[in-house]
C-alpha positions in Angstrom: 0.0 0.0 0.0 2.6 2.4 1.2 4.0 1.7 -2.8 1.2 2.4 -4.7 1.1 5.7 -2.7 4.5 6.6 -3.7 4.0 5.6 -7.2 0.7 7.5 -7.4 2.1 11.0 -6.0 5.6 10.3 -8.2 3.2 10.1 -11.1 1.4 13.5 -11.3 2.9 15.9 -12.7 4.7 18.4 -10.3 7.3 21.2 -11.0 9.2 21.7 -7.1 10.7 24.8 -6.0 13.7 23.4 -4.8 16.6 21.1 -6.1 15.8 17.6 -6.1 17.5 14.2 -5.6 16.5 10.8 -6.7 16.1 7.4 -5.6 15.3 4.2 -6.4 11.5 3.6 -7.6 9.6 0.8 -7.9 8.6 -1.6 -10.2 6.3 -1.2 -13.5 4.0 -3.3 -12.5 2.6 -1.7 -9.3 2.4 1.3 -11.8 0.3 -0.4 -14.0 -1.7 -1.4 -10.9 -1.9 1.9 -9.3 -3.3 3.2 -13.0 -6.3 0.9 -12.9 -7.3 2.1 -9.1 -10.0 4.5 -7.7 -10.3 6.5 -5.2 -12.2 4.2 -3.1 -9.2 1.7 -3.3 -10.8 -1.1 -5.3 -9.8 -1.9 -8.9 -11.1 -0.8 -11.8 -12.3 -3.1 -14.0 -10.9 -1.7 -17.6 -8.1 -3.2 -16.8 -5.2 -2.0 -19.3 -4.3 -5.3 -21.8 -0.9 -5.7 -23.7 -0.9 -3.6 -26.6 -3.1 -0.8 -25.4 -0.1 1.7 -25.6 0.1 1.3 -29.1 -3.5 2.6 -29.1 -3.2 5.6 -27.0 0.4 6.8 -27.9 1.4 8.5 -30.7 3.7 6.6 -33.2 6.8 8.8 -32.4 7.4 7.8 -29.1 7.1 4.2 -31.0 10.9 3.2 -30.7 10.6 4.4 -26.6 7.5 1.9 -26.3 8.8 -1.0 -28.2 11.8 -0.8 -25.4 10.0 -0.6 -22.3 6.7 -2.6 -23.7 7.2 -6.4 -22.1 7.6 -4.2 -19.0 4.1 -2.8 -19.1 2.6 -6.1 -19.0 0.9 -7.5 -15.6 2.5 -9.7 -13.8 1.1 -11.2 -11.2 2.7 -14.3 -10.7 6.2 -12.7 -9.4 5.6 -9.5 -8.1 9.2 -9.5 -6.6 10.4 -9.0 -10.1 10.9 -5.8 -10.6 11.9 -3.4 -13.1 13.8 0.1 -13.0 11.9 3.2 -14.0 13.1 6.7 -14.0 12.8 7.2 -10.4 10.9 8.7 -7.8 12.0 12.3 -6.3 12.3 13.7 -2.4 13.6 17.4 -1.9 17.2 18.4 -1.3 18.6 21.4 -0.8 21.9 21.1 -2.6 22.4 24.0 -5.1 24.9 22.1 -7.4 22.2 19.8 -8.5 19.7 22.5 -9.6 20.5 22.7 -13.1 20.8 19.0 -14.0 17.5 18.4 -11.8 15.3 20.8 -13.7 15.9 19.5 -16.5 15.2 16.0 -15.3 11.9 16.9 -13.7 11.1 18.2 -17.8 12.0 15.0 -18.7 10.1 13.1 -15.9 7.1 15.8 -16.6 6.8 14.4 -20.2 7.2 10.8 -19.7 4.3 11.0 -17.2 2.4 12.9 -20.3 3.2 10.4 -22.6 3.1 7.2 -20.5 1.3 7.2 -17.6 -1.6 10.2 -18.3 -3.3 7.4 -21.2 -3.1 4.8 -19.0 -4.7 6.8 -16.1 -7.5 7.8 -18.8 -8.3 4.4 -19.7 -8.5 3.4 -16.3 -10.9 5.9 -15.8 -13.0 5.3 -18.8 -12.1 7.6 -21.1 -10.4 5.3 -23.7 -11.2 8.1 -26.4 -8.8 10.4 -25.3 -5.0 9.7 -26.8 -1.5 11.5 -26.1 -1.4 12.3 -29.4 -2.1 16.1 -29.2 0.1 16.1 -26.7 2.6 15.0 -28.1 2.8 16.9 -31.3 2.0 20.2 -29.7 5.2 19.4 -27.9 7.2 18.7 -31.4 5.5 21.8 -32.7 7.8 25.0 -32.8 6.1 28.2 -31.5 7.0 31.7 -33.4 6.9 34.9 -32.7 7.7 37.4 -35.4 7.1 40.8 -36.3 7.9 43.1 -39.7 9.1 46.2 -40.4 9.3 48.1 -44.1 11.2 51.5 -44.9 10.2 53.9 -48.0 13.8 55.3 -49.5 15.4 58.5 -49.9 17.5 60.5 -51.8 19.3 63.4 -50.4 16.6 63.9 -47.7 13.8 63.5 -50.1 11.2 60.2 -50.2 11.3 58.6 -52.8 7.3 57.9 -54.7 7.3 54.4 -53.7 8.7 51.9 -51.8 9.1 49.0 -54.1 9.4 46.1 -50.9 6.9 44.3 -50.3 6.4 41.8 -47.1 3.8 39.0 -46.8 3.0 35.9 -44.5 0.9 33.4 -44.5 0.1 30.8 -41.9 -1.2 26.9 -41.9 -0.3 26.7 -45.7 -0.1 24.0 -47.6 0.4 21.9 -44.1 -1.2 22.5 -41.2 0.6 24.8 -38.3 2.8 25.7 -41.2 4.5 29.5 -41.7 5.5 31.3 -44.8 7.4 34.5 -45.1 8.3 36.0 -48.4 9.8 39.2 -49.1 9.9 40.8 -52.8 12.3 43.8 -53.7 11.3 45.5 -57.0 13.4 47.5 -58.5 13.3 50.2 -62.0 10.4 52.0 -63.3 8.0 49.3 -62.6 9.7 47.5 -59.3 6.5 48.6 -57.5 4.0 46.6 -59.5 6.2 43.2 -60.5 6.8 42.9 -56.5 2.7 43.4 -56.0 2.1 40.9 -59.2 4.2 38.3 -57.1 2.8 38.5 -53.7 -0.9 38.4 -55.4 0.1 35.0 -57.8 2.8 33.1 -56.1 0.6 31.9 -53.3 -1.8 30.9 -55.6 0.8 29.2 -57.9 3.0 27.3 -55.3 -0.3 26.1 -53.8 -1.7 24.9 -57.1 1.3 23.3 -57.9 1.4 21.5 -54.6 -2.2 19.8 -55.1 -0.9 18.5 -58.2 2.5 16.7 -56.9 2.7 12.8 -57.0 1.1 11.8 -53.6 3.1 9.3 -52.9 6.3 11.5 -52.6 7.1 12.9 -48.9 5.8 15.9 -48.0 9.5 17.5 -48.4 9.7 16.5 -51.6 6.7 18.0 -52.4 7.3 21.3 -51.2 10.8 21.2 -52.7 9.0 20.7 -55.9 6.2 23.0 -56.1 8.9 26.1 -55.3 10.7 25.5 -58.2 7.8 25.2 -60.1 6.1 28.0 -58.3 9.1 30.3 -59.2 8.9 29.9 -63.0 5.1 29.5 -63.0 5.0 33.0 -61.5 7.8 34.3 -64.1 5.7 32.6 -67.4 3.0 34.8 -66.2 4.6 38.1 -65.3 6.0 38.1 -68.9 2.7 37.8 -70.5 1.7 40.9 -68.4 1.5 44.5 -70.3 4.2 45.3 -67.8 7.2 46.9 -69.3 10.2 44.3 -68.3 12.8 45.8 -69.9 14.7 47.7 -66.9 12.5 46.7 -64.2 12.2 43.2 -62.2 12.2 41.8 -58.2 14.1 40.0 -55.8 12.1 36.9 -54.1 12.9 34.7 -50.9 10.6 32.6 -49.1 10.9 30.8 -45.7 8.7 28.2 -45.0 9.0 25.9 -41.5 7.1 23.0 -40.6 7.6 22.0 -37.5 11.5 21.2 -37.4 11.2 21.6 -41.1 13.1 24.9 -42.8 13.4 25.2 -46.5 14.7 28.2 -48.4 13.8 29.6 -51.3 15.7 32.4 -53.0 16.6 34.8 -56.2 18.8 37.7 -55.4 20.4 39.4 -53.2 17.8 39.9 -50.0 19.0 37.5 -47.4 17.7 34.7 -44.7 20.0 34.6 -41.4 19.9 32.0 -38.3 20.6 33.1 -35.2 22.0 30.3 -33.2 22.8 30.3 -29.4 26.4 27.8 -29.1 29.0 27.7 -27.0 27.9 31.1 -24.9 27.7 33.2 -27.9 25.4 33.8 -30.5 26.7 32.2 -34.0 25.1 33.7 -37.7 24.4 31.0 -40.1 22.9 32.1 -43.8 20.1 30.1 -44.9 20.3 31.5 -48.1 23.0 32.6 -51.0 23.4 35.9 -52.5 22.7 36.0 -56.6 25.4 38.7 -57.2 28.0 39.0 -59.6 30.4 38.8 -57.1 30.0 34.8 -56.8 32.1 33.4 -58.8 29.7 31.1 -60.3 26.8 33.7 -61.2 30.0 36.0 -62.2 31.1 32.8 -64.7 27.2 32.3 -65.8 27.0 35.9 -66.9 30.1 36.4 -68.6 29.6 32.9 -70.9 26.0 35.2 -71.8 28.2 38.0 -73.4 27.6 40.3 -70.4 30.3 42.5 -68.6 30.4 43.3 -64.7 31.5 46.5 -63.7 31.2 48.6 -60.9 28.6 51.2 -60.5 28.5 54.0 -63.0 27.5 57.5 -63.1 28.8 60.6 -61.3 27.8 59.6 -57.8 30.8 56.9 -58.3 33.8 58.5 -59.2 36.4 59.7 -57.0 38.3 62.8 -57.0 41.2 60.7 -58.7 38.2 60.2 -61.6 38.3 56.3 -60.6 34.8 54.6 -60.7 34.2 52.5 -57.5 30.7 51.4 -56.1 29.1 47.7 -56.2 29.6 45.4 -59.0 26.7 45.6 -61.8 25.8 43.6 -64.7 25.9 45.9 -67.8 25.8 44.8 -71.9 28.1 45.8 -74.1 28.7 48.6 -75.3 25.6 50.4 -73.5 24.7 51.7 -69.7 22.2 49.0 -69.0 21.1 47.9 -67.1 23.3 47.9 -64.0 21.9 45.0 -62.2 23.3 44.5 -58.7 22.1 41.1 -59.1 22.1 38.3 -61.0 18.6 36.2 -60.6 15.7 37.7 -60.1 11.7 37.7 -61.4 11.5 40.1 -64.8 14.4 42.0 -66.1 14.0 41.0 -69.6 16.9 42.9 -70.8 19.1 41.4 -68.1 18.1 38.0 -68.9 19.6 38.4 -72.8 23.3 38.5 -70.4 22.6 35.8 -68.2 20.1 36.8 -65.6 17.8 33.4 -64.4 14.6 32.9 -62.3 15.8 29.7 -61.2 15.6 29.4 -57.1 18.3 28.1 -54.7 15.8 25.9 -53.0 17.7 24.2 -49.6 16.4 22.3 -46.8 17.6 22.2 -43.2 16.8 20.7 -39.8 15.7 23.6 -37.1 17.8 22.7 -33.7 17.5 23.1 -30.4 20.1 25.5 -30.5 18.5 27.9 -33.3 17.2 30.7 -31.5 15.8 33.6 -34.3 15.6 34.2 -37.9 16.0 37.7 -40.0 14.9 38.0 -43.7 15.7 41.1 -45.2 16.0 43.4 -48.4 19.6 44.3 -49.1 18.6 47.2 -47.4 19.7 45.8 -44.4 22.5 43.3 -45.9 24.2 46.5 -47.5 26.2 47.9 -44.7 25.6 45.0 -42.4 26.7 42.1 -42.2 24.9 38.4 -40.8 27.5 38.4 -37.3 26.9 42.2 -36.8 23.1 41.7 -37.2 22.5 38.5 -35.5 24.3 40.0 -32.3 22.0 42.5 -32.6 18.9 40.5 -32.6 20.5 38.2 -29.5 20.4 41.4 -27.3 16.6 41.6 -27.5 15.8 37.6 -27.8 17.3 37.0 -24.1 14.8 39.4 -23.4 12.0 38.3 -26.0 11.4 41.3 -27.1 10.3 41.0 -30.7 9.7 44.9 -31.1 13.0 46.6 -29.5 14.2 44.0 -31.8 12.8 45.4 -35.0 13.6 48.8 -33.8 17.2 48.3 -33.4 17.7 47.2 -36.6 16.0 49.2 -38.5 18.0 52.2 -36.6 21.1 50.3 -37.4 20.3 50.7 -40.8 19.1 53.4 -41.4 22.3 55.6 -39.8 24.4 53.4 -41.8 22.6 54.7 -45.3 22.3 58.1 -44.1 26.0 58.7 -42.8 27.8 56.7 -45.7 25.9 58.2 -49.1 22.6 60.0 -48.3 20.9 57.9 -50.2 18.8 55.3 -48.5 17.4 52.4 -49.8 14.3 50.6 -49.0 14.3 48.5 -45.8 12.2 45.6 -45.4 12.6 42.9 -42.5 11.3 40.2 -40.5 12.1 39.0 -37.4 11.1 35.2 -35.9 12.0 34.3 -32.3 11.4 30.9 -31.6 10.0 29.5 -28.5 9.7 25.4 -28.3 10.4 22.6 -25.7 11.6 19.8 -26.3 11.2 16.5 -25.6 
């Protein structure tokens, strides 16, 4: 008796204010027997059979269950045969052990919510009620993010539009799903090729999905439908009455599924991780800049006929009458059309020299470690770099606070135009703190 009352207090779930130690528990078995009894002491009679974890569990704690499964079973013959479960706590006060018991207590805390809570249900009579909600709420990563755009300047004045343009959209394409896209026009008409592509590419990538081979994995499908997506949506901008000759947009997209990240880019905007490792805050890019700086687009363009140069024009010569300023794509023998990059959505002159719609499409694995993402116009990327900005972000996500956040990088950015050429480019961010648990 004294057992089953140990077992049935170890068993709820119970966060303690103090450091803990631990002991030995007992044996499975009298678990399985405190499960099935009420309050009156007498046994239920929905006693749990072999098996009936497989009902009430999901299938990812399948490997955990196929372990400890013979050890669920009643047995009631040998009672003296006992088996070792992650034991039962008492309090100490020992300060050293704080850390490593916390986190044990999560541990304990969940098997309790995966093991024990469906067995208690059953018992009770409520066979309908699973784990599995539990369960993938707990494999679910919870976001936070917020936005912030810019209009340019030139010399103090606005320019007439800004040609960024943000959107998000949530439980697309798969359920508890999040998609972030950023489009930077750019020329006479950058304002309405980035509004064409936040109005169709939804619309396109999530036609495009319905139509994949349903036996593929849901990766694959998604890895698909982007780069179908990206030149569905560039077919149709050039059968627009759009003039495409001087004027196209930027696109990047960041989808996340659960631990699921994919990537998919054309130009020079920019996707950042922030990852929390070894004390510091580390900067890893998700995504590659299209500009003719790489030596591969820089190879591509020049096999087209085209020539990269730096920026031209009075604003970038030097008093020595050198010509400095960022590498542009130009054709031969004219001034156009100075493309700082080399993929993007339009551009039909730039596309005779080597310019492509094709996407870098890349997949990764979210980790415990990955604390925030940024996914910004070269606006930001222009004067600062991935370390500089992701030890920014860190500041504000040990606090988790998403809007000082935005704040202090948009000022970042915005002194750094200002003071270095008075003319400031459009600015268009998000930020995404991540909040999960894991099991």
């Amino acid at each position: 008796m004294e057992r089953r009352k140990m077992v049935e207090k170890g068993s709820r779930k119970t966060f303690f204010s103090k450091p803990i130690k631990l002991i030995k528990c007992v044996s499975n078995n009298s678990i399985l027997e405190t499960s099935c009894v009420k309050r009156d002491g007498s046994k239920n009679s929905k006693m749990p059979q072999k098996g009936i974890l497989y009902r009430h569990i999901s299938t990812k704690g399948q490997s955990l269950l196929n372990k400890f499964q013979n050890s669920y079973s009643p047995n009631t013959d040998n009672k003296h045969n006992e088996t070792l479960l992650p034991p039962i706590m008492h309090f100490s006060t020992e300060k050293s052990l704080l850390p490593k018991i916390q986190k044990r207590s999560q541990v304990i805390g969940r098997l309790n919510k995966v093991i024990i809570n469906p067995l208690r249900k059953f018992a009770s009579g409520n066979s309908d009620i699973s784990a599995d909600s539990a369960i993938d709420k707990d494999n679910i990563i919870n976001i936070q993010f917020d936005s912030r755009t810019y209009k340019g300047s030139d010399k103090g004045r606005p320019k007439l539009k800004n040609q960024d343009c943000l959107f998000h959209k949530s439980s697309y394409l798969i359920e508890d799903s999040h998609l972030f896209s950023i489009c930077d026009g750019h020329g006479p008409n950058g304002f309405e090729v980035a509004s064409f592509i936040k109005s169709s590419f939804p619309l396109n990538l999530e036609n495009l999905y319905s139509l994949q081979d349903h036996s593929q994995t849901p990766e694959t499908k998604i890895l698909n439908s982007f780069k179908e997506a990206y030149q569905t949506t560039e077919m149709m901008l050039s059968h627009t009455p759009l003039d495409l000759a001087m004027s196209g947009s930027t696109f990047l997209n960041i989808f996340i599924s659960e631990q699921m990240l994919i990537c998919a880019n054309v130009g020079d905007s920019r996707a950042v991780m922030g990852r929390f490792e070894g004390g510091k805050f580390k900067s890893i890019d998700l995504s590659s800049d299209h500009t003719p700086g790489d030596i591969h687009e820089r190879t591509r363009i020049e096999d087209f006929g085209g020539i990269i140069d730096c920026s031209r024009g009075n604003n970038y010569i030097d008093d020595k009458g050198n010509m400095h300023g960022p590498l542009r794509i130009w054709i031969k023998k004219n001034e156009y059309p100075g493309l700082a990059m080399t993929r993007s959505l339009g551009d039909s002159f730039g596309k005779t020299v080597g310019v492509i719609s094709t996407p870098d499409v890349k997949v990764y694995n979210i980790t415990c470690l990955d604390r925030f993402i940024v996914i910004a116009s070269d606006g930001i990327w222009e004067y600062l770099t991935s370390k500089k900005v992701v030890k920014t972000i860190g500041k504000y996500w040990k606090k988790m606070d998403l809007g000082g956040a935005c704040d202090a990088l948009a000022q970042k950015a915005l002194y750094k135009w200002e003071n270095c050429r008075g003319y400031v480019d459009d600015i268009s961010f998000y930020v995404i703190f991540f909040k999960r648990t894991t099991f």
